[in-house]
C-alpha positions in Angstrom: -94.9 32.7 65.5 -91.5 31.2 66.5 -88.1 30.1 64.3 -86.6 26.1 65.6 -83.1 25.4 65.4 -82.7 21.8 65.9 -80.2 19.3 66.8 -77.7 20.5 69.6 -79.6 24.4 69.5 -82.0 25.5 71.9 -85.5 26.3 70.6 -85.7 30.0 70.6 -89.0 31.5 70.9 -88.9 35.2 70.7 -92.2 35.9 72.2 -91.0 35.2 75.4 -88.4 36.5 77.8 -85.2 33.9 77.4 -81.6 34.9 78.0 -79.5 34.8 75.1 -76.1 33.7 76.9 -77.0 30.3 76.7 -78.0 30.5 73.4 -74.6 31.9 72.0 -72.3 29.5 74.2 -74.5 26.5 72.0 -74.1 28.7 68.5 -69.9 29.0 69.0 -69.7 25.4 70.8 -71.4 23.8 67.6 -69.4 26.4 65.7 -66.0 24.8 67.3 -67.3 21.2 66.5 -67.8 21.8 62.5 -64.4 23.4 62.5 -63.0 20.3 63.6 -64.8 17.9 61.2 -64.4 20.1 58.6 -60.6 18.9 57.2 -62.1 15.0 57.5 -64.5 16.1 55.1 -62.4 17.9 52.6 -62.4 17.1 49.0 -59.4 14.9 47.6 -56.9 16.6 45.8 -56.6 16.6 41.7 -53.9 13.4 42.1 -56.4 11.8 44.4 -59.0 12.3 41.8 -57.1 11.1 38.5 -55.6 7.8 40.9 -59.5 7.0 41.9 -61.5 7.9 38.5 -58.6 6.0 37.0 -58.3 8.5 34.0 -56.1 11.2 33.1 -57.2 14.0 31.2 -53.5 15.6 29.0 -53.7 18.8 27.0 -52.2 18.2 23.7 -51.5 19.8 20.3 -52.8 18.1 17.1 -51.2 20.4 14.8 -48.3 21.2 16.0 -45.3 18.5 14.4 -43.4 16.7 15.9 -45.0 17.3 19.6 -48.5 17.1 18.3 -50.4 16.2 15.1 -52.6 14.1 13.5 -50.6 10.7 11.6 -51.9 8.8 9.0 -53.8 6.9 10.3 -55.6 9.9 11.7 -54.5 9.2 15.1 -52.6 12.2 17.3 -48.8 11.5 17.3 -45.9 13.4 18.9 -43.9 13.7 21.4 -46.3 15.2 23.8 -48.3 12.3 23.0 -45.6 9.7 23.7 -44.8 11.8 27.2 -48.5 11.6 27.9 -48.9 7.9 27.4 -45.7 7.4 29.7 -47.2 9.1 32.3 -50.6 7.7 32.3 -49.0 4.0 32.3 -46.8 5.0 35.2 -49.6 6.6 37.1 -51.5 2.9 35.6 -54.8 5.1 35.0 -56.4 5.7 31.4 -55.3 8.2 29.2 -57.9 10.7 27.9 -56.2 13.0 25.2 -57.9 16.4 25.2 -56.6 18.4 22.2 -56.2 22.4 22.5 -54.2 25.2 20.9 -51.9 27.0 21.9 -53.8 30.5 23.2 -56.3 27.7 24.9 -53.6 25.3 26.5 -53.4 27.1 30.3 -57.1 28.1 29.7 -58.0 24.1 30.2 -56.3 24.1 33.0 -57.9 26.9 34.7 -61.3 25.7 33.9 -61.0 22.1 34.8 -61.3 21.2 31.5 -57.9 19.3 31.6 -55.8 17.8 34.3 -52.4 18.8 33.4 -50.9 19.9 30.2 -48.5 18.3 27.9 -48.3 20.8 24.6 -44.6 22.0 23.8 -45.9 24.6 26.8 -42.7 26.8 27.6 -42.0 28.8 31.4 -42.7 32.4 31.4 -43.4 34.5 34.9 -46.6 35.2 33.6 -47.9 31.9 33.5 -46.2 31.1 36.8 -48.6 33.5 38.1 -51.9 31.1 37.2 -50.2 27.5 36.8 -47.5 26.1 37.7 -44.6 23.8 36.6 -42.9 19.9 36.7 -39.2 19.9 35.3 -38.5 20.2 31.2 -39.1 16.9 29.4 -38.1 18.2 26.3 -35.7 20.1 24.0 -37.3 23.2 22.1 -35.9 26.2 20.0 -37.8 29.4 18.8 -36.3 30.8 16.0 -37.7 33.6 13.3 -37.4 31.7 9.5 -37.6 33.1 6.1 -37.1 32.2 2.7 -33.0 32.3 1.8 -33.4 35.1 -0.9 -35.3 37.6 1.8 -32.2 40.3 2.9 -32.8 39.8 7.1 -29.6 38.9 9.1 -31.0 40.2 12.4 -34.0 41.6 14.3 -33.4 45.3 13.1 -33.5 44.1 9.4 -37.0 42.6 10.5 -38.9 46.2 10.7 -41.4 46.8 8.7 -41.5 43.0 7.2 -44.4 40.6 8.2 -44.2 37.6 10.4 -46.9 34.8 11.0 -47.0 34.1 14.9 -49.5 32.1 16.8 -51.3 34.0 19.4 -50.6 33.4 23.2 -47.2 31.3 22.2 -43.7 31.9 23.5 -42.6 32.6 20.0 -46.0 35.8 20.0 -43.8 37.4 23.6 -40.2 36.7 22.2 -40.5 38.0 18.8 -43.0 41.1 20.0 -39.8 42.2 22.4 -37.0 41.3 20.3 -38.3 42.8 16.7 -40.7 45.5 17.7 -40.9 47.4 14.6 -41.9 43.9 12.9 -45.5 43.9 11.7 -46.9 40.3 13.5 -49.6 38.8 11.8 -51.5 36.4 14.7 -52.7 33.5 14.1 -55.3 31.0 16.6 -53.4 27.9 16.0 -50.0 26.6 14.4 -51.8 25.6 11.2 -52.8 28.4 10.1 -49.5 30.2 11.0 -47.3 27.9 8.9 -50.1 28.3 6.0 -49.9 31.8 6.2 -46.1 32.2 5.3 -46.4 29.1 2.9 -48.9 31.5 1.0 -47.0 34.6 0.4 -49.4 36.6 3.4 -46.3 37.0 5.6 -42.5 37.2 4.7 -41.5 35.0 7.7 -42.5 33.3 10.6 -41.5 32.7 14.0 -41.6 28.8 15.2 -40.0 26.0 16.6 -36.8 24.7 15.1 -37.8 21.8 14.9 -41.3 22.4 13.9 -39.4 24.5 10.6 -37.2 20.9 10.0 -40.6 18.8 9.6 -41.5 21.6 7.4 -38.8 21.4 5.2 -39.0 17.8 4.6 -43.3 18.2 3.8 -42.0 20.7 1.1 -38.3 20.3 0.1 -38.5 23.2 -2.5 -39.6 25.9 -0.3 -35.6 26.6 0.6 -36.2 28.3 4.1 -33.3 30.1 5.8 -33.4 30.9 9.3 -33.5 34.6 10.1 -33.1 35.0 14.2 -32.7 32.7 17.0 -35.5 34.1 19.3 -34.5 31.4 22.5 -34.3 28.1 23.9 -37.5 27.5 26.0 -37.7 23.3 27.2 -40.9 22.1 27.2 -42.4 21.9 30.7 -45.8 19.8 32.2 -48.3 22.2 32.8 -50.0 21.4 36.6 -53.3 24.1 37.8 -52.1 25.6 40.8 -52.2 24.4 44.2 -50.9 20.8 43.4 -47.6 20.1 45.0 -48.1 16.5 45.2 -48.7 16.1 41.7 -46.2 18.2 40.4 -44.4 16.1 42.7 -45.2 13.0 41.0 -45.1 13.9 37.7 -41.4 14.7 38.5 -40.6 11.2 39.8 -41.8 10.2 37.1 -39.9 12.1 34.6 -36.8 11.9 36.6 -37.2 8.4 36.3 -37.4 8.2 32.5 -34.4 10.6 31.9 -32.6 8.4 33.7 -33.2 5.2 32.3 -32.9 7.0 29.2 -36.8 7.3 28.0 -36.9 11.0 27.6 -33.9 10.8 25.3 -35.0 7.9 23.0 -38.7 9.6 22.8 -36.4 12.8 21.7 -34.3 10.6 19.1 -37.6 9.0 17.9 -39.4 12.4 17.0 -36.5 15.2 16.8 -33.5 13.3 15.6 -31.8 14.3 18.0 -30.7 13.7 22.0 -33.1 15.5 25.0 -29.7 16.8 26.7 -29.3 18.5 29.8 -32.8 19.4 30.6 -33.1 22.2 33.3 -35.0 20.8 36.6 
């Protein structure tokens, strides 16, 4: 019985008497060789990949107005959609709209399930652990709201009162520090958060300022008063770590449209308002 390496290794035969000198010069010579080849053959990177497959694959709300939700004519609308179709035209690949929630939005990107992430995704040092980050490409408030008859002028009127929050967001870590003897009702996606305030379950809710103003307008009865302003937390691109050149790119791209003055009319179009001085 014997074993056969072939190619540039000797045949060993260990029935008979052979010196194994020789034999492990060859093993750390052809060792040597495959660490040289090796970076030739290393995978593109994930800008490589969307440039050559020609598609881009965004994470984006589709209940979550006025950065993501469904229009009437049952298309996604927003301004996370709008962001995402200028980056795909400036990249000149397809856009592939992948929609998520909010616990699930840095989940995609660790899984591969989604290339980057456009979805009203605030910066917090925890997530800098596991993704990271382009510039802010939009404006966002978090705010704790009410309705106007509800006695709360403050965090430490909010103790023992209900609030609606959806799982995983910035508004769920802000509002868990800053009103701590609040009881936080948690919610999977924005939805059901909104619905659960709009049916008596919770007193208030923390959201978006600007998600409460498209509120208002959907029911212009339900006099809402805001109770807290929890923070002001831009909107970032969401990148999977490791990707300098697409973050990168992505920040060309953006610095490119604030400054021909695309960011600010997709802010006008959907908040009503300018993108101001975005942080970098």
């Amino acid at each position: 019985m014997h074993f056969a390496i072939t190619g540039a290794f000797p045949v060993i035969h260990p029935t008979r008497k052979t010196s194994m000198k020789p034999i492990i010069k060859a093993l750390a010579a052809a060792a040597a060789v495959s660490m040289l080849v090796a970076p030739a053959a290393r995978a593109e990177t994930l800008l490589q990949h969307i440039v050559s497959s020609k598609t881009l694959r965004v994470a984006v709300p589709n209940d979550y107005a006025p950065y993501g939700s469904v229009g009437p004519d049952m298309q996604v609308e927003g301004i996370d959609i709008d962001t995402a179709k200028l980056v795909a035209k400036k990249l000149g690949v397809n856009l592939q709209l992948v929609p998520v929630t909010a616990p699930t939005r840095v989940a995609y990107l660790q899984t591969g399930k989604a290339d980057i992430t456009i979805s009203s995704l605030g910066k917090t040092p925890e997530r800098e652990k596991v993704i990271d980050y382009t510039i802010a490409y939009a404006p966002f408030f978090d705010a704790v709201f009410g309705r106007k008859e509800l006695p709360v002028k403050g965090f430490a009127d909010m103790n023992g009162k209900t609030i609606s929050v959806t799982r995983g967001s910035m508004q769920d870590q802000e509002v868990s520090t800053k009103a701590p003897g609040a009881v936080i009702h948690r919610y999977e996606d924005n939805n059901t958060t909104v619905q659960s305030f709009l049916s008596g379950q919770t007193q208030m809710m923390a959201i978006g300022t600007t998600v409460a103003a498209a509120m208002e307008k959907q029911h212009p009865g339900m006099d809402l008063g805001l109770k807290a302003v929890l923070s002001n937390s831009p909107c970032y691109i969401g990148v999977p770590k490791g990707n300098p050149d697409l973050v990168a790119k992505l920040n060309g791209i953006l610095r490119a449209a604030k400054a021909d003055g695309t960011i600010n009319a997709i802010s006008m179009k959907w908040l009503g308002a300018p993108s101001g001085d975005l942080p970098e």
